[in-house]
ChimeraX commands (.cxc) that place a marker at each C-alpha (Angstrom):
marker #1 position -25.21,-33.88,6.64 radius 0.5
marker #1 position -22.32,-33.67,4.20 radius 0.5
marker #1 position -23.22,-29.51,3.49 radius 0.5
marker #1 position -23.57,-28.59,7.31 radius 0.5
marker #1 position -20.41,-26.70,7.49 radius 0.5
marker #1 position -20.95,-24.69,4.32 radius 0.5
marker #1 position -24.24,-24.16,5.94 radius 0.5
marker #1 position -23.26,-22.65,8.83 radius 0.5
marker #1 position -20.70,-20.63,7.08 radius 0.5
marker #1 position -23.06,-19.32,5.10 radius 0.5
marker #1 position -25.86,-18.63,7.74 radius 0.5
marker #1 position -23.10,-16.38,10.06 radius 0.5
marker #1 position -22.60,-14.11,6.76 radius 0.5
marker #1 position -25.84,-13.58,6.38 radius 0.5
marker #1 position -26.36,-12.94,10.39 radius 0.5
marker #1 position -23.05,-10.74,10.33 radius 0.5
marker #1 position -24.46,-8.90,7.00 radius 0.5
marker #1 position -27.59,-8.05,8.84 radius 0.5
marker #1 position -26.54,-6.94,11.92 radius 0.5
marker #1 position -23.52,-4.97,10.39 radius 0.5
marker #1 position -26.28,-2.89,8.81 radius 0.5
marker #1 position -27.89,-1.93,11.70 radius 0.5
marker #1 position -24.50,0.13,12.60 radius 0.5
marker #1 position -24.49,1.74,9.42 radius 0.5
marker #1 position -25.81,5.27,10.76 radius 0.5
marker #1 position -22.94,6.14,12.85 radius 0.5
marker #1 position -20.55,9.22,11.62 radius 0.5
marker #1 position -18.64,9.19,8.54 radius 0.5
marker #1 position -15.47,10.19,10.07 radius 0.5
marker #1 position -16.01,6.91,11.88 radius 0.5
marker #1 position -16.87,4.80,8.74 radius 0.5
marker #1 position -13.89,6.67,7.08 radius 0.5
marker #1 position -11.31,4.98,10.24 radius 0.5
marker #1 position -13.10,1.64,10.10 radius 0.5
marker #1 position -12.59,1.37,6.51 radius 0.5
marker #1 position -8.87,2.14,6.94 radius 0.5
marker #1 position -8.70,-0.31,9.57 radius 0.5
marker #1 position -10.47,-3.30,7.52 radius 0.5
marker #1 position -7.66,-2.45,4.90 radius 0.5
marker #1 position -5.12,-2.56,6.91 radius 0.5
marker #1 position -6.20,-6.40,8.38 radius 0.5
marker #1 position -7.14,-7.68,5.00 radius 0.5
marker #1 position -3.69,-6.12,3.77 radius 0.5
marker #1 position -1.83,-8.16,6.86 radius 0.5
marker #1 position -4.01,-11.39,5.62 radius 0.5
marker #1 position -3.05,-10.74,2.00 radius 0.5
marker #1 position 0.55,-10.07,2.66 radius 0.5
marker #1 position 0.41,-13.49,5.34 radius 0.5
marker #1 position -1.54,-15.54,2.14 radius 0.5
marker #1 position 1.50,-14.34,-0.53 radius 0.5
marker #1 position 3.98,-15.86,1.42 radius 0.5
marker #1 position 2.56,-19.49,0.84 radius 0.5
marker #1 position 3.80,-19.75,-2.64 radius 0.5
marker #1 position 6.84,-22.40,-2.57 radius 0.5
marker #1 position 7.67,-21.01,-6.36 radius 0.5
marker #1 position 6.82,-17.41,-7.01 radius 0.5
marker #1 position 7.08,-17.44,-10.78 radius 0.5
marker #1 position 4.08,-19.94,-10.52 radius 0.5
marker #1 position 2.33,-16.50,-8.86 radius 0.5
marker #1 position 3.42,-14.56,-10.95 radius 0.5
marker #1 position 2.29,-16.32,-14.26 radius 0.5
marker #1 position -0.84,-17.11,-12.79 radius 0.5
marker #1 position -1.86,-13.25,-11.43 radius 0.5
marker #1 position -0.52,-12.32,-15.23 radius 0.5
marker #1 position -2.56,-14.48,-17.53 radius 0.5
marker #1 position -5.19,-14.58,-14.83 radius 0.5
marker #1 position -5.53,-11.00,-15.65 radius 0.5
marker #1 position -5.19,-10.50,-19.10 radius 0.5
marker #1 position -7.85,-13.11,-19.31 radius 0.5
marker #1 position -9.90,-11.17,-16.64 radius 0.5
marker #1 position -9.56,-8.19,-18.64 radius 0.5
marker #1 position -10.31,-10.02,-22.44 radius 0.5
marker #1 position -13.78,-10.97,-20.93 radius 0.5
marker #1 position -14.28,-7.53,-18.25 radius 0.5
marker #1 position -15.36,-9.60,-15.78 radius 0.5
marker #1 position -15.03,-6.61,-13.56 radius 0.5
marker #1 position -17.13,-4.94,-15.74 radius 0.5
marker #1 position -19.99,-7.60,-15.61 radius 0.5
marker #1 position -19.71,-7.57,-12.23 radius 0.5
marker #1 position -20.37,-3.87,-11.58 radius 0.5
marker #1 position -22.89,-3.51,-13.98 radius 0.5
marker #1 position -24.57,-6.60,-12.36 radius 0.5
marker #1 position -24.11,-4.42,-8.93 radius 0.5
marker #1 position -26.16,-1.42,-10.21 radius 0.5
marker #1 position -29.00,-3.55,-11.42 radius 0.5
marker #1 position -29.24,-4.77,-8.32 radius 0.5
marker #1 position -28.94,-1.48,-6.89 radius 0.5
marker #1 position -31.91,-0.10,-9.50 radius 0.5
marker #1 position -33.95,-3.21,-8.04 radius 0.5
marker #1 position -32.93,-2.10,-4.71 radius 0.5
marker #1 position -34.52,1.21,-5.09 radius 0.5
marker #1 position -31.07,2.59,-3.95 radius 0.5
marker #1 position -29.83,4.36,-7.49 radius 0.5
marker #1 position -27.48,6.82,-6.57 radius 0.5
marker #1 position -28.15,7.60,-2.75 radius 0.5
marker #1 position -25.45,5.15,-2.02 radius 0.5
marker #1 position -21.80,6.28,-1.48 radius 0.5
marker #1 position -19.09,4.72,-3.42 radius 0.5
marker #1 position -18.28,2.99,0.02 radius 0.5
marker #1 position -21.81,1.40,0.05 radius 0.5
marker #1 position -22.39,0.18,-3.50 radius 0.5
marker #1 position -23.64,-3.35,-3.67 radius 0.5
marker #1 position -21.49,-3.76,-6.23 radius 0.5
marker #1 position -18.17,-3.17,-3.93 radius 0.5
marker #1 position -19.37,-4.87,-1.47 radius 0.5
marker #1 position -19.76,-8.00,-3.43 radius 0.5
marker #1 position -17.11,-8.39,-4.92 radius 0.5
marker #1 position -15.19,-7.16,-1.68 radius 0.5
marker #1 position -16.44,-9.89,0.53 radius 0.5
marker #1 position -16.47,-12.41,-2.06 radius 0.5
marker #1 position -13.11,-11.99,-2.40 radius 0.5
marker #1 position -12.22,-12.53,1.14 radius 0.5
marker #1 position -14.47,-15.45,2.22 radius 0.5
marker #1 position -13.81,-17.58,-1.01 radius 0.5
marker #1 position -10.08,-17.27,-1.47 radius 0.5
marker #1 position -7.98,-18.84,0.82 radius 0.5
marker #1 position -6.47,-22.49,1.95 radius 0.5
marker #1 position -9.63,-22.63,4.61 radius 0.5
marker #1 position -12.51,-23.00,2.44 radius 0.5
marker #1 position -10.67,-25.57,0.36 radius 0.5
marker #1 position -9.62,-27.66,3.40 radius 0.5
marker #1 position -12.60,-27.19,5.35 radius 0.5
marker #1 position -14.68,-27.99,2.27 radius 0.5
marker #1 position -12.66,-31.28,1.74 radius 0.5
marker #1 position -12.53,-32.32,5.45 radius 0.5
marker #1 position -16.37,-32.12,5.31 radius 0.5
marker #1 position -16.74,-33.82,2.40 radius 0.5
marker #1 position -14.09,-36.55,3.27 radius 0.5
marker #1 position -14.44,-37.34,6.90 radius 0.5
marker #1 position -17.65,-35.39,7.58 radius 0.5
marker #1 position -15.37,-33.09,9.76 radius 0.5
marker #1 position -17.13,-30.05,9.84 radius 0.5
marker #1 position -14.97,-27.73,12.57 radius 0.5
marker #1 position -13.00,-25.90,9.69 radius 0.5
marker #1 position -16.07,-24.72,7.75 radius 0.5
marker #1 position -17.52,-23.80,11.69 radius 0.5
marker #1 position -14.33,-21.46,12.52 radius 0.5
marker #1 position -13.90,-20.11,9.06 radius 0.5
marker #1 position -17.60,-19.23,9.08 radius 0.5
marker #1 position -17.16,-17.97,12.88 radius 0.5
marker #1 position -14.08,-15.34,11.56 radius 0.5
marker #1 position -16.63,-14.85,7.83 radius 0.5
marker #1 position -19.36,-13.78,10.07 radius 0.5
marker #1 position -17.21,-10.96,12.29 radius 0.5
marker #1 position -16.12,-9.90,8.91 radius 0.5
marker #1 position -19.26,-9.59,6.88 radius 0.5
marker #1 position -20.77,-7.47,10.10 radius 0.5
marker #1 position -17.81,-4.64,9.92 radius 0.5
marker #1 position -17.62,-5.22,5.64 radius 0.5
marker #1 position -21.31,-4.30,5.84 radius 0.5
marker #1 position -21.15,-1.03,8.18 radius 0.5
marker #1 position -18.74,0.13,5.65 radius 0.5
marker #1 position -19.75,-1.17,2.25 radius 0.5
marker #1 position -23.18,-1.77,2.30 radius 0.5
marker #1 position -25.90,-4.88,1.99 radius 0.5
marker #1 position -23.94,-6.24,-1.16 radius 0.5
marker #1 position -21.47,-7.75,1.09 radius 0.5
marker #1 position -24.33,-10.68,2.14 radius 0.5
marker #1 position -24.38,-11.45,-1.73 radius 0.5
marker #1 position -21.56,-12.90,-0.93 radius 0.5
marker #1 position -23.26,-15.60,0.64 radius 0.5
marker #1 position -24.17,-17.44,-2.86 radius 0.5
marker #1 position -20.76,-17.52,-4.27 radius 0.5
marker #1 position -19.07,-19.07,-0.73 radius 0.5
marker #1 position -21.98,-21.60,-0.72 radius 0.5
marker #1 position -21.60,-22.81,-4.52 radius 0.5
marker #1 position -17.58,-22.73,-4.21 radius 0.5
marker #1 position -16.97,-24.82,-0.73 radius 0.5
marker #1 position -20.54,-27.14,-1.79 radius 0.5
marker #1 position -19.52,-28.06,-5.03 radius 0.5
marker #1 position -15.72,-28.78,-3.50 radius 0.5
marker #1 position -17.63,-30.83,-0.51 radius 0.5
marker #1 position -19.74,-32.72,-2.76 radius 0.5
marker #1 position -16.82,-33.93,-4.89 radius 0.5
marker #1 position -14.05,-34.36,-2.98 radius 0.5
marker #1 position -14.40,-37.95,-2.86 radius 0.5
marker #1 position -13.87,-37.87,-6.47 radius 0.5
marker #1 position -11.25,-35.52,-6.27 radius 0.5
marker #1 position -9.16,-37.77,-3.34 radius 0.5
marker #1 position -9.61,-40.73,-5.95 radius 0.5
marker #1 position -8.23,-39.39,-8.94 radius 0.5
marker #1 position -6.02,-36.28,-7.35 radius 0.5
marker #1 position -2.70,-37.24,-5.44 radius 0.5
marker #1 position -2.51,-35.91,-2.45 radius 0.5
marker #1 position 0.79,-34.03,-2.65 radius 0.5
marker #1 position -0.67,-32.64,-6.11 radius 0.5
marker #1 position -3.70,-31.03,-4.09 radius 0.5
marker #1 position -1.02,-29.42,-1.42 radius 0.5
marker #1 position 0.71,-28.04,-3.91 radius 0.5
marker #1 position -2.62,-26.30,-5.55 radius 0.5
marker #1 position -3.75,-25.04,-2.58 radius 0.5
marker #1 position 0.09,-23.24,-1.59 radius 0.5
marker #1 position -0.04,-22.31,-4.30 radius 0.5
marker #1 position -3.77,-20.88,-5.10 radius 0.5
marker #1 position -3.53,-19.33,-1.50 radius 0.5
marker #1 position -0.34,-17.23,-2.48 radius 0.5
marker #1 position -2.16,-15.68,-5.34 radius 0.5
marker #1 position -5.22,-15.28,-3.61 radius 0.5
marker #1 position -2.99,-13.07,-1.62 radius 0.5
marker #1 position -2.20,-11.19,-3.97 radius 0.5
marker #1 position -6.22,-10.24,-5.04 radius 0.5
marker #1 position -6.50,-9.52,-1.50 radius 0.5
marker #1 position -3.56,-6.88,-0.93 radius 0.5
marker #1 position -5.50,-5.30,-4.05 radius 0.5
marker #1 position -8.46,-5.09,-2.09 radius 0.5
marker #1 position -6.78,-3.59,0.69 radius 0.5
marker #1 position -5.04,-1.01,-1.23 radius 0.5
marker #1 position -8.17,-0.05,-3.06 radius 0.5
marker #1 position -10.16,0.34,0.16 radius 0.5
marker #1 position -7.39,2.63,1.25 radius 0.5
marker #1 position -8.32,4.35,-1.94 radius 0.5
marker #1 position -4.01,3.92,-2.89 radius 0.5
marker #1 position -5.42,2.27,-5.94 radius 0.5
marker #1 position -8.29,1.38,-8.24 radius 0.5
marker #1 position -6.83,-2.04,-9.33 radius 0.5
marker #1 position -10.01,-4.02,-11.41 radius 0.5
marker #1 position -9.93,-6.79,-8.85 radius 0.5
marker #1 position -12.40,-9.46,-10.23 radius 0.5
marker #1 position -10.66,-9.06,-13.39 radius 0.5
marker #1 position -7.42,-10.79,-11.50 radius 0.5
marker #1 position -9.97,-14.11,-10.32 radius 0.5
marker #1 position -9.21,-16.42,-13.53 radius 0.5
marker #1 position -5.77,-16.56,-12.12 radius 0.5
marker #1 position -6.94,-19.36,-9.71 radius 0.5
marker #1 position -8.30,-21.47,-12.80 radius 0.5
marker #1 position -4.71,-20.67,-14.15 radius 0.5
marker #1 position -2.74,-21.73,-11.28 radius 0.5
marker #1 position -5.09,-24.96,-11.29 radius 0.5
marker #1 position -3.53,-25.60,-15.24 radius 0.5
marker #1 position 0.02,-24.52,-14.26 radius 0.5
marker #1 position 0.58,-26.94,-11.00 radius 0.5
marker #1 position -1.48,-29.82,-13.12 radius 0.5
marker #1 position 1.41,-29.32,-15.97 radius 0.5
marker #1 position 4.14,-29.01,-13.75 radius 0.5
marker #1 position 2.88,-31.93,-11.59 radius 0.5
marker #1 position 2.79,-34.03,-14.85 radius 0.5
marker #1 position 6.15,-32.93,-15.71 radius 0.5
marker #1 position 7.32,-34.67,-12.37 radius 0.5
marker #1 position 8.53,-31.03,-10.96 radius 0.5
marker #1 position 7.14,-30.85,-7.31 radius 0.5
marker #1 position 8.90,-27.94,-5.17 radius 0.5
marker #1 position 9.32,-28.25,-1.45 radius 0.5
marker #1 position 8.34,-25.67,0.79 radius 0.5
marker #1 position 10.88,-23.49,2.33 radius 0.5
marker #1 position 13.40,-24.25,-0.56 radius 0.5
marker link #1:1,2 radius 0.2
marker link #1:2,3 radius 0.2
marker link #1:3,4 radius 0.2
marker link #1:4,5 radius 0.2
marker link #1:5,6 radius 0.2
marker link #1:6,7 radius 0.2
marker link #1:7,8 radius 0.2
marker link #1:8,9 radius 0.2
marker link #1:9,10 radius 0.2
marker link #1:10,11 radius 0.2
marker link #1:11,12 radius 0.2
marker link #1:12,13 radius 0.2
marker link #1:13,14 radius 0.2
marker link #1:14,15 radius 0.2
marker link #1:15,16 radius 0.2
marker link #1:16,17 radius 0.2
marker link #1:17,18 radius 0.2
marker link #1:18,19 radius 0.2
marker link #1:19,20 radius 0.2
marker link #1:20,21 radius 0.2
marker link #1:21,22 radius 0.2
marker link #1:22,23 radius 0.2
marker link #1:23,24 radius 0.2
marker link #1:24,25 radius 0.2
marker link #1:25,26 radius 0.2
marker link #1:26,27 radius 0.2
marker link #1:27,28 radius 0.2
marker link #1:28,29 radius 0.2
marker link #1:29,30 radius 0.2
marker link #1:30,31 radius 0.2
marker link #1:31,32 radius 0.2
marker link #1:32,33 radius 0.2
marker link #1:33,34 radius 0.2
marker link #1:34,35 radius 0.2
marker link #1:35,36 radius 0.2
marker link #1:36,37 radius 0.2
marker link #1:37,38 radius 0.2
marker link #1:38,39 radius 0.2
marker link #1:39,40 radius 0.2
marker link #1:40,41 radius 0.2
marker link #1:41,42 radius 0.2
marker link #1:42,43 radius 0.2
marker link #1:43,44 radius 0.2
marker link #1:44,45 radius 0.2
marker link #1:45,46 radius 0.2
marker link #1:46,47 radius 0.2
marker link #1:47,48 radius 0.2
marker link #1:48,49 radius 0.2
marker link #1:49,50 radius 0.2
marker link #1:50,51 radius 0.2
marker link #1:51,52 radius 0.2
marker link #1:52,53 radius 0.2
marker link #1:53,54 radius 0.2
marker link #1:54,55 radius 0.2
marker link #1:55,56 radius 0.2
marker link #1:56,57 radius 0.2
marker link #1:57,58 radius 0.2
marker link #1:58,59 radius 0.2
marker link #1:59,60 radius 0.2
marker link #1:60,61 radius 0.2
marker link #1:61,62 radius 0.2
marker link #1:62,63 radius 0.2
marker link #1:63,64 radius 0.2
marker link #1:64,65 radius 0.2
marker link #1:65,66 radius 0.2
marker link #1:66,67 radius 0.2
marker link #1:67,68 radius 0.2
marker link #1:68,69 radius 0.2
marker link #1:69,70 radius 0.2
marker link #1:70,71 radius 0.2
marker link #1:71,72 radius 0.2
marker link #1:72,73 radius 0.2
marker link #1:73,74 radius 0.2
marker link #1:74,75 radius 0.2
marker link #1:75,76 radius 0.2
marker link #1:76,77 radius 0.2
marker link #1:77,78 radius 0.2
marker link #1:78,79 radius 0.2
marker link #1:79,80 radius 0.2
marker link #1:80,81 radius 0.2
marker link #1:81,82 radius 0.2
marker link #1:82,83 radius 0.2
marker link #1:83,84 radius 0.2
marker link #1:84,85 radius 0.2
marker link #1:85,86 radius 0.2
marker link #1:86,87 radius 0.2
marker link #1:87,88 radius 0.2
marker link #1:88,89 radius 0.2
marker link #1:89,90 radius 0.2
marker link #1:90,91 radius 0.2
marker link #1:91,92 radius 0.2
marker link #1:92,93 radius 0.2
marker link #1:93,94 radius 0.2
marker link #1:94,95 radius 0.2
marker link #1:95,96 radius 0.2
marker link #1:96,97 radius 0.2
marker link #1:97,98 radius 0.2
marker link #1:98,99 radius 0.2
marker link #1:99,100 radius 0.2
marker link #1:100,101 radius 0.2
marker link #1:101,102 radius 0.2
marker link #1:102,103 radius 0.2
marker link #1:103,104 radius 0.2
marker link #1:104,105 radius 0.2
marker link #1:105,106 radius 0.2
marker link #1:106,107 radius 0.2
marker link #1:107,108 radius 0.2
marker link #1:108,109 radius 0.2
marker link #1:109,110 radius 0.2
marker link #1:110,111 radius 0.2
marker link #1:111,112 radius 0.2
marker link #1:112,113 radius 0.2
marker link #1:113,114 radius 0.2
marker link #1:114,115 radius 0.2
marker link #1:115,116 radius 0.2
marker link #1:116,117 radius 0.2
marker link #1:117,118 radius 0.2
marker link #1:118,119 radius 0.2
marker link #1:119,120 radius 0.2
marker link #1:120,121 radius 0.2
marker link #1:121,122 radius 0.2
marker link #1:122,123 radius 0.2
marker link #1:123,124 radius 0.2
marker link #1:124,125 radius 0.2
marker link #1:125,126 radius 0.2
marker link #1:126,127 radius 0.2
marker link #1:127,128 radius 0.2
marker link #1:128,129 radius 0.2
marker link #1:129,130 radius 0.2
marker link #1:130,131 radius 0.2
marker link #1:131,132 radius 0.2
marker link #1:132,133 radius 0.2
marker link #1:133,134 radius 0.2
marker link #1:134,135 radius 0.2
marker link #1:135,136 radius 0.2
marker link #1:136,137 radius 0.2
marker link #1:137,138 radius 0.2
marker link #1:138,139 radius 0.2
marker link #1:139,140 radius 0.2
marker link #1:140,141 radius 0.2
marker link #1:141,142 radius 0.2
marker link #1:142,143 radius 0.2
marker link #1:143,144 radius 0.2
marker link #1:144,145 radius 0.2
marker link #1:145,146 radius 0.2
marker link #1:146,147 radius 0.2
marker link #1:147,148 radius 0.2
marker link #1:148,149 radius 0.2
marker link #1:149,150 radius 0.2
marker link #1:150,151 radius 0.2
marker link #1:151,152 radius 0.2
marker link #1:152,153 radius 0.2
marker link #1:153,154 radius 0.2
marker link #1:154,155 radius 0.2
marker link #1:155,156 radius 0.2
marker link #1:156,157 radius 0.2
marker link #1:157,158 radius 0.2
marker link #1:158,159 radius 0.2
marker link #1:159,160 radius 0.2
marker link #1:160,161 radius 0.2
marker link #1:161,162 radius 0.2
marker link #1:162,163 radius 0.2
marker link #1:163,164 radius 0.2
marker link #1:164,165 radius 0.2
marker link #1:165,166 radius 0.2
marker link #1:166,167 radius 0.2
marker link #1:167,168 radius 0.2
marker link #1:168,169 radius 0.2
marker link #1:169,170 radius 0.2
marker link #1:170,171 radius 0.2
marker link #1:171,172 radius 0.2
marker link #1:172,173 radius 0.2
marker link #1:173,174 radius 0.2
marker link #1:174,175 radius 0.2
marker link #1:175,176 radius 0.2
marker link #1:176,177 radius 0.2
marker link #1:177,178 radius 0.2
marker link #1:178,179 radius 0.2
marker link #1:179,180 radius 0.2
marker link #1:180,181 radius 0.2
marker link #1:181,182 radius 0.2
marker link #1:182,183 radius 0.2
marker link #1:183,184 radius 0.2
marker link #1:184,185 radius 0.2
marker link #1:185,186 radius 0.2
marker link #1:186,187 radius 0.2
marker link #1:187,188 radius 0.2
marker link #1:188,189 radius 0.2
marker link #1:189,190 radius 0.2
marker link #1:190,191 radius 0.2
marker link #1:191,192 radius 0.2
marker link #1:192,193 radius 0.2
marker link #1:193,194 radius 0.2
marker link #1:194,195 radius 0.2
marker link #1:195,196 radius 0.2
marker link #1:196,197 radius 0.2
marker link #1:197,198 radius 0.2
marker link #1:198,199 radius 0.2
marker link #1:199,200 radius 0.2
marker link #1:200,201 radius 0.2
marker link #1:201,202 radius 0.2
marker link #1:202,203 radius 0.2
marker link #1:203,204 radius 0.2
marker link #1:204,205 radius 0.2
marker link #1:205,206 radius 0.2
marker link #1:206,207 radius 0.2
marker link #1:207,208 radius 0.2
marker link #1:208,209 radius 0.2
marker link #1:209,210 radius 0.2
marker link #1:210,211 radius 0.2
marker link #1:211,212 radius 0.2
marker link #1:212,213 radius 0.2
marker link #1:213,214 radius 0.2
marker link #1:214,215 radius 0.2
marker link #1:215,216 radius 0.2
marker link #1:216,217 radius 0.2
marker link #1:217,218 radius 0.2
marker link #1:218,219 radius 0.2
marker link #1:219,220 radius 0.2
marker link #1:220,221 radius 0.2
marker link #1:221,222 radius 0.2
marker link #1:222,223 radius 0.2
marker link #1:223,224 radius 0.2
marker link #1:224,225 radius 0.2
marker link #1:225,226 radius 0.2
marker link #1:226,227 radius 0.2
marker link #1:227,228 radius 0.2
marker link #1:228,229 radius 0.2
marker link #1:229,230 radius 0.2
marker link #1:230,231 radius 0.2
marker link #1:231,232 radius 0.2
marker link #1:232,233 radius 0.2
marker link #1:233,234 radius 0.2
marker link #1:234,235 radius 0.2
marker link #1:235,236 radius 0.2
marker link #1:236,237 radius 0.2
marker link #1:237,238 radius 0.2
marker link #1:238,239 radius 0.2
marker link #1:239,240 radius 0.2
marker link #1:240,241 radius 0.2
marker link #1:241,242 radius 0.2
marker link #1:242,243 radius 0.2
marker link #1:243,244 radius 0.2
marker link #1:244,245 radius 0.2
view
């Protein structure tokens, strides 16, 4: 079954989601340290992701326009206002914290279990050679980190579930398509560098759950469609940076 890793991955999110609500009542001073603590790991993740890039000016055009574009159509917005709708169906209103909003929590997790070289290669490999053992450990670490995301932030963090499915199906189901007409050493180069500025997002995240910031994080998420333009061009052009130099 071609989908059986993106199947699992999904199914531990939604376990993790679940039983990371149950843990939910414990002291706020608690919550408060946890939080800090998740920031501080997806900050070290971020900070590891950034340092993928084998040209940073690619990152940095791509986190730029990926922004302003992110920003011209308030994705971040949508997103939130999507969140309390969901939150009105919920029957929650405002009886959630800030910390607990679906909306957070969503776009939070999202965030983490989508971006990163992982979901790509795992998706591919299962696609490919019907490998599923990427998609099994990434869904094995998505699962841990839905359970503690959900303690904290709330039950919008199993939403989270939909996007991760779509994304690494839709890459499983086509990646014979996309090893026939995409070079190999073309689709290296994406992911570097697509996992560099997914790094980026994700030090956002961090710093916003440390409450340093209030960056509009989904507004930054076209900048993956933009580094998938800018590495096409440059790959046309015949410029094709090594890593390390």
């Amino acid at each position: 079954m071609v989908l059986f890793g993106t199947l699992i991955n999904v199914a531990l999110i939604i376990i993790g989601s679940i039983i990371g609500r149950f843990l939910s009542n414990i002291p706020e001073r608690v919550k408060e340290t946890v939080t800090y603590a998740i920031a501080l790991a997806v900050l070290a993740i971020g900070v590891q992701m950034s340092f993928a890039t084998s040209q940073i000016i690619i990152v940095i055009i791509s986190i730029v326009l990926g922004a302003a574009i992110g920003e011209w159509f308030d994705l971040d917005g949508r997103l939130n206002r999507f969140g309390a709708w969901m939150e009105s169906k919920a029957g929650k209103g405002k009886q959630e914290s800030s910390l607990g909003s679906i909306s957070q929590g969503f776009i939070t997790a999202t965030m983490i279990f989508v971006i990163g070289s992982m979901a790509i290669i795992g998706a591919i490999d299962s696609g490919l050679r019907n490998d599923h053992d990427v998609l099994i450990a990434k869904g094995i670490i998505d699962g841990f980190t839905a359970l503690i995301l959900s303690s904290t932030l709330g039950i919008g963090v199993i939403l989270a579930a939909v996007p991760v499915f779509v994304y690494q199906g839709v890459i499983t189901l086509l990646s014979t398509q996309i090893s026939a007409f995409i070079p190999d050493d073309m689709l290296q180069f994406f992911i570097r560098e697509m996992t560099a500025t997914g790094g980026l997002m994700i030090i956002a995240i961090g710093l916003n759950l440390i409450g340093l910031t209030k960056i509009r994080v989904a507004n930054l998420i076209p900048g993956i469609l933009v580094v998938a333009a800018v590495t096409g061009v440059l790959y046309g052009f015949g410029f094709m940076p090594v890593p390390g130099e």
